[in-house]
N, C-alpha and C positions, 0 to 999 in steps of 0.2 A: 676499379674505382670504388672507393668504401660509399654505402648510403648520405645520400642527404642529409644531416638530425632533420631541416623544418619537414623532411618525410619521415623519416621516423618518428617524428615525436608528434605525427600531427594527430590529431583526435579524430577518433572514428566511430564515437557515439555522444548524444548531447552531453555526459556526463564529467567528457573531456575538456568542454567550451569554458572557457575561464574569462569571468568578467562579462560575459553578457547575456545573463539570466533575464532583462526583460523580451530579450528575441527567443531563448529556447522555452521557458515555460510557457509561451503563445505556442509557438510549432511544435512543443511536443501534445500539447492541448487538441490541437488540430488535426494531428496524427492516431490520436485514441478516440476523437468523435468522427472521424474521415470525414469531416469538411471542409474538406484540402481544397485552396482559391484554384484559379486558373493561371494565376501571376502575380508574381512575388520582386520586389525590388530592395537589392540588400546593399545599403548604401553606405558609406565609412573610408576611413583612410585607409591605403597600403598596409595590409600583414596584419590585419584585425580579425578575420575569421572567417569571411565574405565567405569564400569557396568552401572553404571545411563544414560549416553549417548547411550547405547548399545539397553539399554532398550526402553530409548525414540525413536530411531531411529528408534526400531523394533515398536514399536506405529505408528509411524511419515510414514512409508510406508504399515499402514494398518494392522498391523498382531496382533490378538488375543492373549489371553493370552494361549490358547488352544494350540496353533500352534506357541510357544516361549519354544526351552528348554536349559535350564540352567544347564550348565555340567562343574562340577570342575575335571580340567585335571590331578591335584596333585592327585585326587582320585580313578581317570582312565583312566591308566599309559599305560597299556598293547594292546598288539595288539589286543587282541581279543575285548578288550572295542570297542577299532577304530572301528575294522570289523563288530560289529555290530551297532555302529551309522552308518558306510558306506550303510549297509541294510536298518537303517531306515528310510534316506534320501530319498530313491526312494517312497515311499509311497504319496500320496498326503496331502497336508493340510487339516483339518479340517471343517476351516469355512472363508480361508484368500489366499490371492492370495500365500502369501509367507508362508513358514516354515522358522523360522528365529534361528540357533543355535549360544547360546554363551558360547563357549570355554575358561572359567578363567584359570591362570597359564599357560598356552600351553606352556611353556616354561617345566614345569615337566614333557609331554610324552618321553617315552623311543625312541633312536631311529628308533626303528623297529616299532614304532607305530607312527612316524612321518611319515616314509616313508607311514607307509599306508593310514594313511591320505591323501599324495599328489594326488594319484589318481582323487580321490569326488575331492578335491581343484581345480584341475588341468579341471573338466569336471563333474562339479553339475549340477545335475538337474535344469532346468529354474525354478523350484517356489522354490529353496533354496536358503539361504543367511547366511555365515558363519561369525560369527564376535567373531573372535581370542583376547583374553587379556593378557599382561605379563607385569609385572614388570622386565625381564631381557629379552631384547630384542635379544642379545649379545647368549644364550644360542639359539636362535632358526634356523634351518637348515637355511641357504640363499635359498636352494629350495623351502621353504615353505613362505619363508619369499617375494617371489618374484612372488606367484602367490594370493599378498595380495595387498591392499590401504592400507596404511603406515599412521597410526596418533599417532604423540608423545604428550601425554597431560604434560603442565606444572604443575609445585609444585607452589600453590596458595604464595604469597607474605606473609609475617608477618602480613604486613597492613589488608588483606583478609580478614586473620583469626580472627584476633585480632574484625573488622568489625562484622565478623559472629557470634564473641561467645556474645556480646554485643547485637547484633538481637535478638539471641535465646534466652540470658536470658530475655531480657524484654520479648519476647514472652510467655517466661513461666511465666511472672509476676517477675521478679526480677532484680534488678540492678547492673550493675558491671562497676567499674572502671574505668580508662584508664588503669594503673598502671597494675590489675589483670588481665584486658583483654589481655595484651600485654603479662604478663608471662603464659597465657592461650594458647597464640597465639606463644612462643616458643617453648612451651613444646608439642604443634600440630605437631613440626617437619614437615612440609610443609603436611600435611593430613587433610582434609574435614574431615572423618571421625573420625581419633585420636581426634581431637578439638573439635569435638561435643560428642564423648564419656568422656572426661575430663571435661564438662560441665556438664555435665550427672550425673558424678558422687559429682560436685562442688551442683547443685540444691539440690540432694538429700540427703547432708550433711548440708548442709546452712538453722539454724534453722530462720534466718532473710530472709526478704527479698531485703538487702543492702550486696552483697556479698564483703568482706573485701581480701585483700591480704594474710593473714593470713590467712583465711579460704583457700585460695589456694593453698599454700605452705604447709598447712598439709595434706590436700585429695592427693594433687599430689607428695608428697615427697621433696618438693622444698625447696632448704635451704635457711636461713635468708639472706637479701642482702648482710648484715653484711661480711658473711662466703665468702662471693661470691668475693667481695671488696679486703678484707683482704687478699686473695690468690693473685689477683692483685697487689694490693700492694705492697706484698711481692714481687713478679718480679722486680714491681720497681721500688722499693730500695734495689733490693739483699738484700734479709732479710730472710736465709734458715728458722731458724727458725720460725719466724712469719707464714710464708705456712705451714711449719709441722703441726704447732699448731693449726690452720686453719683446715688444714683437717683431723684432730685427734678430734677437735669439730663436724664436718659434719659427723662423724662414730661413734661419741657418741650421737648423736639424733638420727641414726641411717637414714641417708639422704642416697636417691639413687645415687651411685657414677655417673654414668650416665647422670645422671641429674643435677648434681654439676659440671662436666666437660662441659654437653653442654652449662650452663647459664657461665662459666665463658670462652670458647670460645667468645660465644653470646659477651660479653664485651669487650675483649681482639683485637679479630677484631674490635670492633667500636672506640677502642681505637688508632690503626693503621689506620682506614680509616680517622679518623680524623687529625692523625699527618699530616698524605700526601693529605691534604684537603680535603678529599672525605666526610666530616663528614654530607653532605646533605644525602646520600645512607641510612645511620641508624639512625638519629634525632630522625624522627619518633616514632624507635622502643624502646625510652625511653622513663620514665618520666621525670621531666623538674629535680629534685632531681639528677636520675642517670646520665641523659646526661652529668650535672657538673662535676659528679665524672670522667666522661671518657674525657670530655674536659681539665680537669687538668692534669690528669698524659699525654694525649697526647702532653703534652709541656713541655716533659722532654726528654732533646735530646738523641738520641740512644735508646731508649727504643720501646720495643713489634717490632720489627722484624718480619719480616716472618718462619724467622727461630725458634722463640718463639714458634709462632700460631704452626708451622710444630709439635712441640714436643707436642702442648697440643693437635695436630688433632692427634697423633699419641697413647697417652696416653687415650683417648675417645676409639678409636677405639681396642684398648687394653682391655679395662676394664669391658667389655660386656665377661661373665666366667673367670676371672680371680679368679684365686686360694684365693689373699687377693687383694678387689677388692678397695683399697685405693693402693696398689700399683701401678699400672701404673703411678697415678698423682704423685705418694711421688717420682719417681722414676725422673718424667719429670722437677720436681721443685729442684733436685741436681743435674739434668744438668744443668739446664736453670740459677741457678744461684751460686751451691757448684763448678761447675767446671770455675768458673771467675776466 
């Protein structure tokens, strides 16, 4: 089985960390004057860098792989877990000044296994160094939260990703677009990792080495622009049926609803940022084809509201288990324009 890219391509020194220079210039800072905290909490969404900084830092102040352990907290929840990493912090390191533990999820211990945590948190042994991860910051006690350094890592830009998957392909020997890199780079959903796993999966489908938008849109489920448009459209010109029809083709190719709602957000706001001039914010993140389409309809007065967007963020976020999972949209496109 050939490597992982998000392993290969993961960064192994801060130099690598792309996009979140207010967290490395603090930890590299802290690493040349060695006053290194006792706990560290590194907080952001999925595939933003959580681990990879966690790890390098634990490099960067010296510690072994020996004396580096990696513990998923979703997977030990219980106090007795706790109770015995509490034991087996007091132990000395190996071969490194530091024992350095990294805590993924921390947000999934129970909280009788938080509290027992806070003890070690609150009065670690001097060669220990705790560095906490979550995606829900919000779930984790304020007492634990409070005997930690606080880093919120950002969601990489569109621009980023769109950047990185263009890297990695040539690095693997392949070429990819603007165009595909850019719907590579939505369907990333602000994640390092989701982006370079969509790659991943785009190289090893891709019997050319010129990867086509087409080839993207069928690896990843991605519906034709066409479909995408069309739904648009149909907003705005109040045109129920044309959206029905629309997404009655997107369930007959059998397109992930999901996926079909995030790209026609994706437009629908640029469509809006444009009306009220902001259309520098998303340029970018089209091709010079689609930006037209969203510069056009955004010079049609009263159209795409916020109250629009509201219904189709409300319809996305619906559509993730739904029962019939074209409902939410079918549902948000007879308010949005059967109840005019």
């Amino acid at each position: 089985m050939s490597e992982a890219l998000y392993r290969k391509y993961r960064p192994a020194k801060f130099s690598g960390i792309i996009g979140q220079d207010h967290i490395v210039k603090v930890l590299e800072a802290e690493t040349k004057s060695g006053e290194i905290s006792h706990a560290y909490l590194f907080s952001g969404t999925r595939g933003t860098g959580k681990t990879s900084v966690a790890r390098i830092f634990a490099d960067a102040i010296g510690t072994s792989k020996n004396d580096i352990y990696e513990i998923d907290a979703a997977s030990n929840t219980s106090v007795e877990d706790i109770r015995a990493l509490n034991e087996s912090v007091f132990t000395l390191p190996f071969e490194s000044k530091y024992k350095v533990y990294i805590l993924d999820e921390i947000h999934m211990l129970s909280k009788s296994a938080s509290n027992a945590l806070l003890k070690t948190l609150e009065e670690p042994p001097a060669h220990v160094v705790f560095i906490l991860a979550t995606t829900e910051t919000h779930k984790i006690p304020e007492t634990v939260l409070s005997r930690c350094e606080v880093y919120t890592f950002k969601k990489p830009s569109q621009e980023t990703l769109k950047k990185l998957t263009i890297s990695i392909a040539k690095k693997e020997g392949s070429i990819i677009d603007d165009a595909s890199a850019e719907l590579v780079a939505i369907l990333g959903d602000g994640s390092f990792r989701d982006t370079i796993g969509i790659v991943q999966k785009i190289l090893a489908y891709s019997k050319d080495k010129k990867i086509s938008e087409d080839e993207v849109r069928l690896v990843t489920g991605a519906p034709a622009v066409e479909l995408v448009h069309g739904v648009i459209s149909a907003i705005a010109y109040m045109d129920l049926k044309m959206g029905l029809d629309n997404v009655e083709k997107a369930v007959s190719q059998n397109i992930d609803m999901s996926v079909f709602l995030k790209l026609i957000l994706h437009t629908t706001r640029a469509v809006m940022l444009v009306r009220f001039g902001a259309g520098n914010i998303v340029k970018d993140d089209f091709s010079e084809k689609e930006f037209i389409f969203v510069n056009d309809l955004a010079k049609k007065d009263g159209i795409f509201s916020s109250a629009i967007l509201f219904e189709l963020l409300t319809a996305y976020e619906n559509t993730t288990g739904a029962y019939i999972s074209q409902l939410p949209l079918e549902l948000a496109l007879v308010k949005i324009i059967g109840e005019k």
